[in-house]
N, C-alpha and C positions, 0 to 999 in steps of 0.2 A: 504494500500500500504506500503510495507517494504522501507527501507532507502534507499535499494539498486535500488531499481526500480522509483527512480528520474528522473521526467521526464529531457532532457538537451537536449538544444538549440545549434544547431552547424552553426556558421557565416559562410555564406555564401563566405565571400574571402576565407576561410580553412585557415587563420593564425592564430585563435584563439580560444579559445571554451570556452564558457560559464554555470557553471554548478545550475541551478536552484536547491536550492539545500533548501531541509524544515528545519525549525526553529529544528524539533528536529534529526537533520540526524546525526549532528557530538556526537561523543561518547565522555563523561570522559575521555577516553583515547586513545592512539594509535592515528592515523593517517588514512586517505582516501587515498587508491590508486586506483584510476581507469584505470579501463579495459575496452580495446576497443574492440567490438568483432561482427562480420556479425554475420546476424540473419535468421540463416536456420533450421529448423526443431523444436526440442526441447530446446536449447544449453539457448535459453533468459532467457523462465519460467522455466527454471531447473538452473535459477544460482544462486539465494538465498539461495538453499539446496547444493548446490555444494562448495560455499564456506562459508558455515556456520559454520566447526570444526574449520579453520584454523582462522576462527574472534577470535572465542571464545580462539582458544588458544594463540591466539597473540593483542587479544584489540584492531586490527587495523579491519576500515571497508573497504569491497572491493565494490564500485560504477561503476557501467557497463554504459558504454558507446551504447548505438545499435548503428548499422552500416547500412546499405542496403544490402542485401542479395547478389547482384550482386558485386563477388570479382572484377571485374574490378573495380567499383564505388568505391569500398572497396580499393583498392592499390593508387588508382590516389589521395584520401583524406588523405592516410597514407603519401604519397610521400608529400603531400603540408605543412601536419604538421611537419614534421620530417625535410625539409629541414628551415621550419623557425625555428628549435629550440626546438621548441611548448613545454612548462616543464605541459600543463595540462595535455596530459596521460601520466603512468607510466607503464603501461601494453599493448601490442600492440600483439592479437591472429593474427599470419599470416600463410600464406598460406606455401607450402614445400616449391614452386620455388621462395620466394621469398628471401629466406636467401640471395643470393649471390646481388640482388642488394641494398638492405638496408641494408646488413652489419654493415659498415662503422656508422649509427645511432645507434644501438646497443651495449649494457654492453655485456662483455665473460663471458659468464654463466661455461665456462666448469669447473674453478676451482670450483666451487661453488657446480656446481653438481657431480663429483668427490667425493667431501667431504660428499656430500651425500649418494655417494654407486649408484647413478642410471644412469652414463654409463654403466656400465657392465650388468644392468639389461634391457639396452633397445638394440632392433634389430641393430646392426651394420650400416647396411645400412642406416637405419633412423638416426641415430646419424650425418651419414657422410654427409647427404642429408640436416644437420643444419650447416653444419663448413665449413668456408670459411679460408684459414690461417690461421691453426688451431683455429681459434678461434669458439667457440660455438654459435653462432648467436642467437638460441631461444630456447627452451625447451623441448622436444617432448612431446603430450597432449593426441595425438590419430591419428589413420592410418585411410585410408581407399582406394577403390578402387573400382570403379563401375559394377554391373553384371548385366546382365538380369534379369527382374521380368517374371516373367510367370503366368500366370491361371490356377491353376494345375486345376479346375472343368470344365474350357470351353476345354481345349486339350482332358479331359477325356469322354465328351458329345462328341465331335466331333472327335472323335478317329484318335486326331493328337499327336505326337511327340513333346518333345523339340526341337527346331530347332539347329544345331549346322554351318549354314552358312547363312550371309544374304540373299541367295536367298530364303533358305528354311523357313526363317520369313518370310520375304518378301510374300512369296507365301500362308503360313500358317496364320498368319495376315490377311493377304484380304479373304481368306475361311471362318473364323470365323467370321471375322468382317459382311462380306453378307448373311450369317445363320443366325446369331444375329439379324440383323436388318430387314430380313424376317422373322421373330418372333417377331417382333414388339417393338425391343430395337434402337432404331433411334440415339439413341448415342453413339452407341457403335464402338470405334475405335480401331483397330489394334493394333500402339504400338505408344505409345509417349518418346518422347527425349527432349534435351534441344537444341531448336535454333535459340534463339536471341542470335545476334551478342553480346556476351561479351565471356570472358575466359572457361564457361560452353560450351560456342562451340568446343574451340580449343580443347576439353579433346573430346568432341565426334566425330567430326572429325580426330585426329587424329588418336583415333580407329579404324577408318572406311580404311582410309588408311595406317595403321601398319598392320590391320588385309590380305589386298589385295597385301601386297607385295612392297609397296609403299612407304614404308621409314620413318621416324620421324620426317620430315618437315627439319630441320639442325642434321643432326649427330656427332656423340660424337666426331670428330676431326674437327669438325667445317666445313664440307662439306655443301653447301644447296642442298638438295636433294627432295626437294619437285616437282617440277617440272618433273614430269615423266607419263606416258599410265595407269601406277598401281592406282596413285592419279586420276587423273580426272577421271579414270572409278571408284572408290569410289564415286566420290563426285558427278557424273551425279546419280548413283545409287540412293545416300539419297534425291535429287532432287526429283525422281520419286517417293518417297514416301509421299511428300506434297501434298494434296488434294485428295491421295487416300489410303494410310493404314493410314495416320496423318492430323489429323485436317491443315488449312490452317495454324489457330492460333499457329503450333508450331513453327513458324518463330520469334514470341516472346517469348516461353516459357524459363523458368530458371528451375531450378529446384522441386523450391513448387510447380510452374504451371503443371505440368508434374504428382507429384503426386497428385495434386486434381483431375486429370481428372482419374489419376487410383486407388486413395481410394474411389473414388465414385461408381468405379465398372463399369467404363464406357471406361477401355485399354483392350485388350489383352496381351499384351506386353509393360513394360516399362525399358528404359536405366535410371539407379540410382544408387547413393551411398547409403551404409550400414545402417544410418538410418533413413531412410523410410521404412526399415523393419518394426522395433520396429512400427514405426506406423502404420503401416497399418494391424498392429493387435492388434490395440488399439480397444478399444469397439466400438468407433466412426466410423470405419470402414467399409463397406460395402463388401470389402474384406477380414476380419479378417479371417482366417484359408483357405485359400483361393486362395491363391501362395505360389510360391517357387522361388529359384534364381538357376541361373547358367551364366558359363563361358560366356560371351559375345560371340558372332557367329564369324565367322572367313569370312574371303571372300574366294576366288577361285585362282584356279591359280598356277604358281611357288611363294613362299615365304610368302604365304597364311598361317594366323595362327590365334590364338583367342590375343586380346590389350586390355590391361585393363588400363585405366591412371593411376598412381601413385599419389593419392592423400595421406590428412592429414595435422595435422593443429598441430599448436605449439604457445609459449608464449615467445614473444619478451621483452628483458625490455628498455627503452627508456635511453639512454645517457643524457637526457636532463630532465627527469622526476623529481617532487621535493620530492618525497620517493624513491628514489633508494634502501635502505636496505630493506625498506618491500616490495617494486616488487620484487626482486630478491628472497624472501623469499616466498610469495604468486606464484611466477613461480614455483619454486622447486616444493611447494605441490601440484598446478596442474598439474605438470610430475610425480605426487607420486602414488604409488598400490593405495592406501586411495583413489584420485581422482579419477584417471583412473577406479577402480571398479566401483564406483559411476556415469561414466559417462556410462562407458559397461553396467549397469544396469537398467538408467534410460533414457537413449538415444539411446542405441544403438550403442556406438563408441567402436570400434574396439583400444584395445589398441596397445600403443608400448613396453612396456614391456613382457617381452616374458614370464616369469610366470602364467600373468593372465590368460594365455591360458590354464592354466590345474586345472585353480580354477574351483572347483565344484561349487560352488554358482554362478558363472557367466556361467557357461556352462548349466547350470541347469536353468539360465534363458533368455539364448541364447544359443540355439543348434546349430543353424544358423550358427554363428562362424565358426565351423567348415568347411562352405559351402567353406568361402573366402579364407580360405589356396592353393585352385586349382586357384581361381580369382589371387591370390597375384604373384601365380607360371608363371603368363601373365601379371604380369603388367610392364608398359612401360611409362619411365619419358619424361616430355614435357622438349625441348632443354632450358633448363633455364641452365645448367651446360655451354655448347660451348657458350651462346650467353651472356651469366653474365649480366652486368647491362643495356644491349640493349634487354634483355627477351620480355618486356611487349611489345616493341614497334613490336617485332616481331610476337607477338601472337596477337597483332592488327592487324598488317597486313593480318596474316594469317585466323586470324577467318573473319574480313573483306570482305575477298576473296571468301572464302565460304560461308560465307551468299551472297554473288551477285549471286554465282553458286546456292545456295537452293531455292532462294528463284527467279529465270527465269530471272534476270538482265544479264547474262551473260552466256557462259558455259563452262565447267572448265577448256578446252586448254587453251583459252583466260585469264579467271583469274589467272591461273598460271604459264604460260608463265608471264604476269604484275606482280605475285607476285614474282617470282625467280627476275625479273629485281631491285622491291622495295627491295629486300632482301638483293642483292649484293651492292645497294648504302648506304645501313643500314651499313652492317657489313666487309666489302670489302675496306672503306674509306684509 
């Protein structure tokens, strides 16, 4: 076991953290900065090799903190150490929407990266999507944005189409799924999604109703527009797929849950981020060469289009951290080409800088890439901008709401008529 993969004990009140930490962890030199970071896909066992030039050139070690994979879980424990102070991390990977309400905890990166050379080199919009009063909140690390997975051999057996509107998965899904399993694959399910109630909801729901015409829950001038005919016939829609194109179980599913049932060879169809690519054409794979992606389906209707969430992750440095010089230094090189190739390479992350798009060694081992440029041209940011530091409480509400509607507790007039009401005493006060 490397230094950096120490195990570390987190107290349960979340005002302190304790780092079990081995007799030979700390180096001759330099300093330990630790980095907190969720643990989805490859991002854990790829971070030894991810920050192993910058040890080497800087004498400091970087100690990874895991997270729970669930960003909800993941922001409630950021929010509890950050308002006590908390100086044991020094590094905090966060989510896009979250710049605007943790600001306020965070170093301004921007002189720093300026001095660097990598605003200029990163997407405009991503830059902007980090700054709150002008200040730089976190670092950009990597984009991303979810598409459809598809079977490109079971469409090709059963001479179906990529679907490009939910009815037509919807319809396509349940064909193959009853082929399949009259040929004796008993497990074989239509499409899987993310839909246990945390944040992994609100990104799939509010595709569902962006795509329908429906609005984006509160709009960019602070309108709440959720409550509308557009939404509740999305969300009755995704209802109707629990128990017959989706396992029961996806009323818990997150994200890994979702692709184990589809690296097993056992979806038609799955809603994911960028990399679960990479692996699903890992050798481990049961789908390796096997799928392909496209645009997310659109719904019907007037104002009907295809929604991709707007995701991507970044490196916050803590105000309170007891290395501030080496976080801030450790941030920079993970926003750096050196990183970001290394993560496009060995993950599958989509960078932010706009160069790496035309690197031949990265497109040479992700062709794919190219795919999300159409995905990127629909994607659509969760109201973390109009609702700033009442975000989370809002995307509670709202993911809340539809999981009652998914999951046959309610149905969707109901829930959101009650959520438009919750919304207005949130943000209306």
């Amino acid at each position: 076991m490397t230094h950096k993969m120490k195990a570390v004990a987190l107290r349960s009140s979340a005002l302190a953290i304790v780092a079990a930490l081995s007799a030979s962890a700390a180096g001759a030199q330099g300093v330990e900065v630790t980095v907190v970071s969720g643990a989805v896909g490859a991002a854990v066992a790829n971070f030894d090799a991810l920050v192993a030039p910058w040890e080497e050139r800087t004498g400091n070690d970087a100690v990874l903190v895991p997270m729970p994979a669930s960003t909800s879980d993941q922001f409630g424990q950021y929010r509890l150490w950050l308002a006590a102070g908390n100086g044991d991390i020094d590094l905090y990977q966060t989510d896009v929407i979250w710049a605007p309400q943790l600001a306020e905890h965070f170093v301004d990166l921007l002189p720093h990266a300026q001095e660097a050379g990598l605003i200029e080199q990163n997407f405009p919009s991503i830059v902007e999507s980090q700054t709150v009063d002008g200040k730089l909140v976190a670092m950009p690390i990597f984009t991303d944005a979810p598409a459809l997975y598809y079977r490109t051999d079971l469409l090709e057996k059963h001479g179906r189409e990529v679907p490009t509107t939910w009815a037509e998965l919807q319809e396509t899904a349940q064909f193959i799924q009853d082929a399949e399993r009259a040929e004796g694959n008993a497990e074989m399910w239509g499409f899987v999604w993310q839909g246990n109630a945390y944040e992994g909801l609100t990104c799939d729901a509010l595709e569902w109703i962006k795509s329908n015409g429906g609005g984006q829950i509160v709009e960019a001038d602070g309108t709440i527009s959720v409550n509308n005919p557009q939404a509740a016939a999305a969300l009755e829609m995704a209802a109707g797929w629990v128990g017959t194109i989706s396992p029961e179980g996806v009323l818990a599913y997150q994200e890994e849950e979702s692709r184990g049932v589809w690296q097993t060879g056992n979806a038609v169809f799955m809603r994911n981020w960028p990399y679960a690519y990479l692996l699903g054409n890992g050798d481990d794979s049961a789908v390796k060469g096997l799928f392909d992606v496209a645009p997310l389906p659109m719904g019907e209707g007037e104002g009907a289009t295809s929604a991709a969430t707007l995701g991507g992750w970044n490196m916050a440095v803590s105000r309170y951290g007891d290395n501030q010089e080496a976080a801030i230094d450790l941030a920079l090189y993970l926003g750096s080409a050196e990183a970001q190739k290394q993560r496009a390479l060995n993950e599958g992350n989509l960078p932010t800088l706009q160069a790496l798009y035309s690197d031949e060694e990265i497109l040479a081992a992700n062709p794919y890439f190219a795919r999300w440029v159409e995905v990127f041209q629909t994607a659509v940011p969760r109201p973390s901008a109009p609702t700033q530091a009442n975000y989370n409480e809002v995307s509670t509400l709202f993911f809340t709401a539809v999981h009652s509607v998914i999951s046959g507790e309610e149905d969707a007039a109901t829930a959101l008529e009650d959520l438009e009401i919750d919304l207005q005493d949130l943000l209306e006060e």
